[in-house]
N, C-alpha and C positions, 0 to 999 in steps of 0.2 A: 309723430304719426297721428293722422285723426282718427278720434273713438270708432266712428265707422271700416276702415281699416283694419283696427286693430279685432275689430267684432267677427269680420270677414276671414281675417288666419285663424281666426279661435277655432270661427265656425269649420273652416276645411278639415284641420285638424280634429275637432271634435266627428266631422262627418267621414272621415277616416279608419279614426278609434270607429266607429259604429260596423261600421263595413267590415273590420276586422273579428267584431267580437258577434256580427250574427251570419255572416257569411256561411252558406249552409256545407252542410258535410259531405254532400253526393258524390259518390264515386270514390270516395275515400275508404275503400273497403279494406287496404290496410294501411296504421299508421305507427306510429310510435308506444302509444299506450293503447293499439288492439291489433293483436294477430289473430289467424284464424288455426282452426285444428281439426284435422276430420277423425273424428271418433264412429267407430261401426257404420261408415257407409255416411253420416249424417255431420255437416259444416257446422261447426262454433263458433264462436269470439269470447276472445278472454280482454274482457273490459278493465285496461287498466292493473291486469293482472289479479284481479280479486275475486271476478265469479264467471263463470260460463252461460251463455245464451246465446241460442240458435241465431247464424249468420242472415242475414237480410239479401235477400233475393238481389239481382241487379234490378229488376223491374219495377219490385218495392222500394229499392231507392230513387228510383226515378221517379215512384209515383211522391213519396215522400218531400220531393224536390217543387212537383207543380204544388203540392200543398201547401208550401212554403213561399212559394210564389201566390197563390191566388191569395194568402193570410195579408201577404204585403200590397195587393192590388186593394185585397177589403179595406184596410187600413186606409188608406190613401184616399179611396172612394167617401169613405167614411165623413173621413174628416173634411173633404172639401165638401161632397153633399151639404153635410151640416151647416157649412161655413154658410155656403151660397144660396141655400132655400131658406136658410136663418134669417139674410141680409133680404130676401124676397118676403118677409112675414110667411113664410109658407100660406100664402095666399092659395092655394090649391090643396084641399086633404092628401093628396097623391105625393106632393112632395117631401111627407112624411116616411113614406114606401121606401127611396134610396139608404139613407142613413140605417133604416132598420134593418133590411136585408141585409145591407153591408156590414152590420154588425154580428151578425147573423153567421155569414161566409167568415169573418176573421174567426169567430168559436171554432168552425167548422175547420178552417184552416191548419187552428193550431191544434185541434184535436186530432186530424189525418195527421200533422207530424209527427205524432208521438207515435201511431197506431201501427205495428208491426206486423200486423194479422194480412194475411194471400188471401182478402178477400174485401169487397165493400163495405161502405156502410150505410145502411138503407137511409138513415135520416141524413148524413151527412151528400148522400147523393142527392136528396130531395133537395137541400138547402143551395146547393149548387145548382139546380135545374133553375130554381127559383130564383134565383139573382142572377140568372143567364136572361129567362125570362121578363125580368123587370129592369133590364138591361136594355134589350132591346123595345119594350114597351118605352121608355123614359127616351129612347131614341127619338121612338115618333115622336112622344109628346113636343118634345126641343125643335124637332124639324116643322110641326104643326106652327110651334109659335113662332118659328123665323118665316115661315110662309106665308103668313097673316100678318107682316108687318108690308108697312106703303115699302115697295120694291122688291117684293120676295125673297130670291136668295141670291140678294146682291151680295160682294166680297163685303159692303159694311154690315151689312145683317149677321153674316157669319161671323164676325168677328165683335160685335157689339149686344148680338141677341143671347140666350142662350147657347151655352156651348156645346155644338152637334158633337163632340165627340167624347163630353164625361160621362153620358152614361155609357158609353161605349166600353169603358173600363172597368165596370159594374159585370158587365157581359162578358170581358175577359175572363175577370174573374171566377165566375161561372164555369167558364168554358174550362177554364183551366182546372179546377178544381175536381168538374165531372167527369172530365178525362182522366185524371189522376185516379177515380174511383172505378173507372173503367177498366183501367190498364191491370188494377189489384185483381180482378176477375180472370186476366190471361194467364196460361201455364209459364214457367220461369223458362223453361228451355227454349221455347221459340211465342215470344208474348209479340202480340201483332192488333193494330187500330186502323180502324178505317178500309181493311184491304190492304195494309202494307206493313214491314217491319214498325213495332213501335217507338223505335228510336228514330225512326225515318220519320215516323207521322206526329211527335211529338217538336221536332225540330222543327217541322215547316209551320207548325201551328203557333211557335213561341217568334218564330219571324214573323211570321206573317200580323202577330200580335203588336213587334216593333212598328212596323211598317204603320199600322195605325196609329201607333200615341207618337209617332213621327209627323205625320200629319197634323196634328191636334198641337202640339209641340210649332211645330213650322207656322201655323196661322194666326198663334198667340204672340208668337215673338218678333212674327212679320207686325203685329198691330205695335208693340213697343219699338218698331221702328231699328231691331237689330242698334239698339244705341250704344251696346258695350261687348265686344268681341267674343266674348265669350258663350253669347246667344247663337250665336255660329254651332259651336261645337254641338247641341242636342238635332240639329239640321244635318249634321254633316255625318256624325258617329254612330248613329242608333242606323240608319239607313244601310251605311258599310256591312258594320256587324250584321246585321239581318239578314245580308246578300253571302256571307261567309257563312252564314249558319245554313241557310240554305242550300249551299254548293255543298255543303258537308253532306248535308241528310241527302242530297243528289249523287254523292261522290261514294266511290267504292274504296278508296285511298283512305289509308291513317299514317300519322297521327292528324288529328283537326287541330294543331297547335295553334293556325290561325285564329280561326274561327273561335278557339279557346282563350285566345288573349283579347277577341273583340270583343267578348261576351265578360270577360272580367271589365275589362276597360267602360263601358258598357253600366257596368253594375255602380262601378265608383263615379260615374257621369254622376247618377241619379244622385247620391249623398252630396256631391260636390255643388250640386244644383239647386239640395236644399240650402246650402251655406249661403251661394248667389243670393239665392229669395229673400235669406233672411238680411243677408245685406243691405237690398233694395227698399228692403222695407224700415230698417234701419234711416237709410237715407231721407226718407220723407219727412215731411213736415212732422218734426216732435218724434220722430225716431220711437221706439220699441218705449216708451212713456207713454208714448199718444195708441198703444196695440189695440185697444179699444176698435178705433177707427181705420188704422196701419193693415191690421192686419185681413180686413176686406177690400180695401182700396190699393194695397202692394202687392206685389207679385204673390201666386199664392203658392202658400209654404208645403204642400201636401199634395201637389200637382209630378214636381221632380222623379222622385221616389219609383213612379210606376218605369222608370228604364230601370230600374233595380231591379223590381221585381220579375220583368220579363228575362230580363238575365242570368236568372238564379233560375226561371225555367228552361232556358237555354242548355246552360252548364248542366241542368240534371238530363234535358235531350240528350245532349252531347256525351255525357257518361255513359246511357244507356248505347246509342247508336255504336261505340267502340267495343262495348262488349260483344253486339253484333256483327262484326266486322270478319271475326276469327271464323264462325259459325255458315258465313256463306262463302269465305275463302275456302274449309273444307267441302262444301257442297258443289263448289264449281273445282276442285282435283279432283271430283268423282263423274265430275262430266266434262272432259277432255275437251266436245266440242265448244262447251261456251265459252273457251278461250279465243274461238276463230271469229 
């Protein structure tokens, strides 16, 4: 079997173990080593059986979930940013702006995962707003410079100029993050975003987040010409799952089993994707000796990843949206009519 090959099962396998060992915890409100216990009116968890600490809200796990999720958009953002304004001599002071912010959101990220507290966090909400902001700023900039080139926004501009949709992932992450800090702000009993339930409004925002790096995904892989079957799958998968998570947070029915196995499926896409990459890049002239040069000129290795992360904000939608579920099936036995 050739070295390439044999680098490509390593890599699934290694992008497997990965998936297993940070796949997040949401909705996992009991397990094996934590049950819960009500003492005087007030909910506990006995961690492992060793000490006692106040039970987590379902809301605060849900917000706990986008924070987890915009850590791994930071991430992602990060590193390609870098990659690509590095390979540009960062000829523009601005394209310094990306990488830093997005350094910025992952602190912020992994700091909201720890944070247990039913309330925001001023600087971690600022930092979010901020990489929302320079998110869609870095938008224009991209679409500026494909406008400005002989043929505007012909399909080779899109696909050869700057890429209209990475800083758009910069923006998710944002997005995602300040909602998670928003959400810490609502009462536990009936916590609500936008005007609607916020399992409903967190779901449609984590599709609708698909739906774009689907896009961005679909134009990159239409330019390598779909040359190995497997470029299919982030065309075909992420799209589904996005349309299931949506019928969920539309739908009044549980369980979201589906919707729950597209959203795992979904999550291992993204790891299984980095292995792809690093394969492809593998393959090139001088293989992972030559990374130097491989690794801006092959697939890029930091791109994958963001179907991961919108999926982990999916599954923590989906957690919350179920708990919701029980709470307006009692409100509609109290009104006979809304059944007709």
């Amino acid at each position: 079997m050739s070295s390439t090959r044999w680098l490509g099962l390593l890599g699934v396998a290694a992008g497997a173990a990965a998936l297993g060992a940070l796949a997040p915890r949401t909705g996992q409100q009991m397990s094996s080593g934590a049950e819960r216990k009500a003492t005087s009116g007030t909910s506990y968890e006995i961690s492992h059986g060793s000490s006692l600490r106040p039970a987590v809200a379902a809301h605060i796990e849900a917000a706990h979930g986008f924070n987890h999720a915009s850590a791994w958009l930071a991430l992602s953002v990060l590193a390609d940013s870098a990659m690509e304004h590095y390979r540009a001599n960062f000829d523009n002071r601005a394209m310094f702006a990306p990488p830093l912010v997005a350094g910025l959101t992952l602190a912020a990220g992994l700091h909201g995962r720890a944070d247990r507290r039913e309330v925001s966090h001023d600087v971690r909400h600022a930092i979010y707003l901020g990489a929302a902001l320079t998110g869609l700023a870095g938008t224009a900039f991209h679409a500026y410079n494909i406008g400005k080139r002989p043929g505007g926004f012909s399909a080779q501009n899109l696909m050869r100029a700057a890429p209209i949709g990475a800083p758009i992932a910069l923006l998710l992450a944002g997005s995602l993050g300040a909602t998670s800090e928003l959400l810490r702000n609502e009462p536990a009993h009936d916590p609500r975003l936008f005007g609607m339930p916020a399992g409903k409004a967190l779901a449609l925002l984590a599709s609708a987040g698909l739906i774009g790096t689907f896009g961005e995904a679909a134009l990159l892989h239409f330019r390598g010409a779909y040359q190995h079957k497997a470029m299919y799958a982030p065309v075909t998968l992420p799209p589904l799952a996005a349309s299931l998570l949506a019928g969920a947070a539309l739908s009044a029915s549980r369980p979201h089993w589906l919707a729950r196995l597209g959203m795992r499926m979904t999550a291992a896409l993204g790891w299984i994707g980095v292995c792809f990459h690093a394969r492809g890049i593998a393959r090139r002239q001088g293989g992972w000796r030559n990374w130097t040069q491989n690794l801006f000129a092959g697939p890029p290795l930091p791109a994958p990843p963001s179907f991961s992360a919108l999926a982990i904000a999916g599954l923590a939608a989906l957690d919350l949206l179920e708990s919701e579920i029980p709470k307006e099936r009692s409100h509609d036995a109290r009104h006979p009519l809304s059944r007709l």
